[in-house]
N, C-alpha and C positions, 0 to 999 in steps of 0.2 A: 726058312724064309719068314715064317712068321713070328720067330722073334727077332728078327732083324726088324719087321715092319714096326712090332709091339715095342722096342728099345725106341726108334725113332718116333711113335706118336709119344710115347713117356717125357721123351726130352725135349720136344716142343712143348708138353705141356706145363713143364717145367719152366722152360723162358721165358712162353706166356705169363705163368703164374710170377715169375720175379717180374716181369714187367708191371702188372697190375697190382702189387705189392711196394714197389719201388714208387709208383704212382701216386697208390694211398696215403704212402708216409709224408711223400712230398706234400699233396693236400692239406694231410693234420699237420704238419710241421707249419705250412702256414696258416692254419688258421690261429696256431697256439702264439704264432709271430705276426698278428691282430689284434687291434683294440677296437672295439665301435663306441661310442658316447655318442648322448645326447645332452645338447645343450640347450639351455632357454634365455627367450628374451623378452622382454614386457615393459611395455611405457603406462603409464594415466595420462590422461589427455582431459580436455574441456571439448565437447562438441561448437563447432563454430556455425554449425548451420542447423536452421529452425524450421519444421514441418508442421502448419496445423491448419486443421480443418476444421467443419460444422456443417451444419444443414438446414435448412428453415423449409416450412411448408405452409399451403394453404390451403383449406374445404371450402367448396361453393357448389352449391345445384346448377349455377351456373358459370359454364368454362369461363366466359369474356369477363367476366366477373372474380373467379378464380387468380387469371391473371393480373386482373387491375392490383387487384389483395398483395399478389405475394413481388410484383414491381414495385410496389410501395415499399415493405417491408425490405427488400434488394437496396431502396435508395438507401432510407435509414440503417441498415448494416454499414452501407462502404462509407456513409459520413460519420458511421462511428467510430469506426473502423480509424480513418483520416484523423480524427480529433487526437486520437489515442495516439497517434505519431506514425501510425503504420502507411506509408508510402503507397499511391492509388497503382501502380506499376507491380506493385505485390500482391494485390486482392485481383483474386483470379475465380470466377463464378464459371461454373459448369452448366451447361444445359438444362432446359427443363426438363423435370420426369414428368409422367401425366399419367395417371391411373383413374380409375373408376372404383368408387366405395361402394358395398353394397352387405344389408344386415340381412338375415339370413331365417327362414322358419322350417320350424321340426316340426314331425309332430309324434306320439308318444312313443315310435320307437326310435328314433332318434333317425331316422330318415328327412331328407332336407324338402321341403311342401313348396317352397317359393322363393325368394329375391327381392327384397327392396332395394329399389338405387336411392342411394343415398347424400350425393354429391361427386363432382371431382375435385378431387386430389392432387394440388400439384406442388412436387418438393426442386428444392436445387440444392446443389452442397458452395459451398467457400472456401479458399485454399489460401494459406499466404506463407509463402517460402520467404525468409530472409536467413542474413547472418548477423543481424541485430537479435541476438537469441533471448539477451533479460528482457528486452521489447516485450517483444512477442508472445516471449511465457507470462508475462504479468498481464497482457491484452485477455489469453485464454484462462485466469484466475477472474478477471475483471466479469466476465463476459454476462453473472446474472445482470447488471445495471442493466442491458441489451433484454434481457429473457423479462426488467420489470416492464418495461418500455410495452407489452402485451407482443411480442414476437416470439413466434414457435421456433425457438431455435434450440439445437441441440448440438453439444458442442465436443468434439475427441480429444482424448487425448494428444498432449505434440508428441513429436517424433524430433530423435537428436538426431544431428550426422555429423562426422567429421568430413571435410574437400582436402584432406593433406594424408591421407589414408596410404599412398603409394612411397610418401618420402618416407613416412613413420613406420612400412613395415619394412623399407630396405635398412634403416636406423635397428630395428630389431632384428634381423639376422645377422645384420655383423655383429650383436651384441651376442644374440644367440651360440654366436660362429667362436666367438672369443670364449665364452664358459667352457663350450663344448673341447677346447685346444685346452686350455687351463686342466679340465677332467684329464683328458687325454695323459698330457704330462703327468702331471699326478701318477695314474697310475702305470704310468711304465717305470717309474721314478722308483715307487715301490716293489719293482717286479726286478729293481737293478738291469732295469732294459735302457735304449733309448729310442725315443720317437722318431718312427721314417718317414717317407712321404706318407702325402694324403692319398688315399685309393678311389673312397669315393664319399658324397655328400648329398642330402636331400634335404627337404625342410618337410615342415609335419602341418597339421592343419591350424589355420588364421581364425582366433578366437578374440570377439569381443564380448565384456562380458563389464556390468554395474560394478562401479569402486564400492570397495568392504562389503561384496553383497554374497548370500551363498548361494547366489545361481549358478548350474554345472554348466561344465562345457561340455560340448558335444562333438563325437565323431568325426560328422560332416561340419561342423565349425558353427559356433554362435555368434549372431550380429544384433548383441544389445539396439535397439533404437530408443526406448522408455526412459533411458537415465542420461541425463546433461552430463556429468561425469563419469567415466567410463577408465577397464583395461584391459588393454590388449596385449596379445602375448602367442609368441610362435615358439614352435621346437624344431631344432636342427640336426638329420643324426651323422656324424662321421665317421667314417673308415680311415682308419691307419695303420702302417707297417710297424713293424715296433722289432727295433736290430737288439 
């Protein structure tokens, strides 16, 4: 009896193991009858649209005063602003900040004794989005004539953008999609194989990055804004059969 039981667990174990054997090979067999590739695609472009700002401020002991100061200063920005070509529809002034200054006394061990008030302090910033972008950028090159004028202004760098960002990265995955088949063929071509369907397909991460510059890309994906001219570039990976 028990080796009747011992002969029948052996030859189950047996058909199991052809089964999971017979499995394996099918697996390798297809993986070695797969190709994956990755393809790229990349445009340079010109930013069409223009981001910049500044900030102006004014100190007064006294607020109503304060205010009168840095309204004046407000008018003379947006008429310079106007002269310069820049459209009043684009000059975009933020709120007033309002702080209180105040200088400060130690005494010799570096412990703080007391508080002088010293004035308030009141800034705004300015903003002017257009897609007149050589404008714009020569306005914020221009900008000390404004700074001799005796105005506290301080002025940021622009900011580029592209508004066609979704047609230009479907433009590059097909471009992408096309290398990545090219690769493909190639190397089934060499393997004296031929290309089967497609199994499957992703895209990799949307990098913008300054024309002839050595900024890296990154991971989570870089979105140049500092440079008017710009390139962008995606990667596509593919799965295929390969008879």
């Amino acid at each position: 009896m028990k080796t009747v039981v011992s002969s029948s667990i052996i030859s189950i174990a047996v058909i199991v193991s052809s089964f999971l054997l017979a499995g394996a090979y099918k697996n390798r067999y297809q993986n070695l009858n797969s190709v994956s590739v990755t393809g790229l695609g990349s445009k340079n472009f010109v930013s069409d649209l223009i981001v910049w700002s500044g900030n102006f401020s004014k100190k007064n002991m006294v607020l109503k005063n304060a205010y009168s100061e840095l309204d004046a200063d407000r008018d003379n920005i947006k008429k310079y602003l106007i002269s310069k070509g820049i459209k009043e529809s684009q000059i975009i002034f933020s709120a007033v900040d309002i702080s209180k200054d105040f200088d400060y006394l130690y005494d010799g061990n570096g412990r703080q004794t007391s508080s002088i008030f010293t004035g308030y302090r009141l800034s705004q910033n300015v903003q002017i989005e257009s897609n007149e972008v050589n404008k714009v950028e020569d306005v914020s090159r221009q900008i000390t004539e404004l700074i001799n004028t005796g105005i506290e202004f301080y002025s940021n760098q622009p900011e580029y953008y592209y508004t066609k960002l979704s047609t230009l990265k479907i433009e590059m995955i097909a471009e992408a999609s096309r290398d990545a088949l090219t690769r493909a063929q190639k190397i089934a071509e060499n393997g004296n194989g031929e290309l089967g369907k497609l199994k499957s397909a992703s895209t990799g991460v949307f990098q913008i990055v300054a024309q002839n510059s050595s900024e890296e890309f990154s991971w989570g994906g870089s979105f140049n804004t500092s440079s008017k001219r710009k390139t962008a570039s995606i990667t596509v990976k593919l799965d295929y059969e390969v008879n």
